[in-house]
C-alpha positions as CSV (number, residue, x, y, z in Angstrom):
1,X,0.0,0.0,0.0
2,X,1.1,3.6,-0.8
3,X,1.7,5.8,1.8
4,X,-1.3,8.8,2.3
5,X,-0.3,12.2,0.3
6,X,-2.0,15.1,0.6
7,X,-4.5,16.0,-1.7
8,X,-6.6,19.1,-1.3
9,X,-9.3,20.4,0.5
10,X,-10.8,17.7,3.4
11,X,-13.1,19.8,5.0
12,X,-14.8,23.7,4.9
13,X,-16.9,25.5,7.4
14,X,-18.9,28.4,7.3
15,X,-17.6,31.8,9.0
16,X,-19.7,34.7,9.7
17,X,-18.0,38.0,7.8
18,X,-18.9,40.4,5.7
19,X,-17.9,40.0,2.5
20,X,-17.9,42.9,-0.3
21,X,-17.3,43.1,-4.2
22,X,-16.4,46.7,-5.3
23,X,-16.0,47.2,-9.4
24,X,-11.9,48.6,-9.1
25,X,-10.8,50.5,-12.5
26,X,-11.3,53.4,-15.1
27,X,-11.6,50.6,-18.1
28,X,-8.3,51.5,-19.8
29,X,-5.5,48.9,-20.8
30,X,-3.7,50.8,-17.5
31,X,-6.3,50.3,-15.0
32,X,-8.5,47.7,-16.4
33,X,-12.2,47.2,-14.8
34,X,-11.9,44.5,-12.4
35,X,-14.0,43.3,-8.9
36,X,-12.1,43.3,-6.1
37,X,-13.5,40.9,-2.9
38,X,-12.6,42.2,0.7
39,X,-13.7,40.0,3.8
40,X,-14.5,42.1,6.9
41,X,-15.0,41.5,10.2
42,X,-18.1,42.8,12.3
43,X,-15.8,45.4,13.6
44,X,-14.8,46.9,10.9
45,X,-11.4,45.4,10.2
46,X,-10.5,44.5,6.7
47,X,-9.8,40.6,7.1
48,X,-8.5,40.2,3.6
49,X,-8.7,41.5,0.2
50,X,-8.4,40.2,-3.3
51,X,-7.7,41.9,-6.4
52,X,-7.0,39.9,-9.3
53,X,-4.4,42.6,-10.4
54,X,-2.9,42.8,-7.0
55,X,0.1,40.6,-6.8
56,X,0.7,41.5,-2.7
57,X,-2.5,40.9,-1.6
58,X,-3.6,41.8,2.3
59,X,-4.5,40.1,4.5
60,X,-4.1,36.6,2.9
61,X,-3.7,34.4,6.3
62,X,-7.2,33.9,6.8
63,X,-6.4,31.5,10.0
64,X,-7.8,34.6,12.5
65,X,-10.9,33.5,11.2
């Protein structure tokens, strides 16, 4: 028998946070029209972010959660 190897995702629960989709961009070949998805806590806290464009994106430890 093989030994076990990883192989994705073996479980998921649901979190309470706000989540928000913004359009991001003017619509030029500089700044193209994108949505951006930020995760917030009930605070007021920006958990993470995600901008397709972004290559450094904040906040992308979600394990506070």
């Amino acid at each position: 028998m093989d030994s076990v190897r990883p192989r994705g995702t073996d479980s998921a629960r649901v979190i309470q946070v706000i989540e928000t989709r913004s359009l991001a961009g003017i619509g030029t070949r500089e700044d193209v029209c994108r949505q951006v998805i930020q995760y917030w806590d009930f605070e007021g806290h920006l958990l993470a972010s995600f901008d397709p464009l972004d290559e450094q994106q904040v906040g992308t430890n979600l394990s506070a959660l």
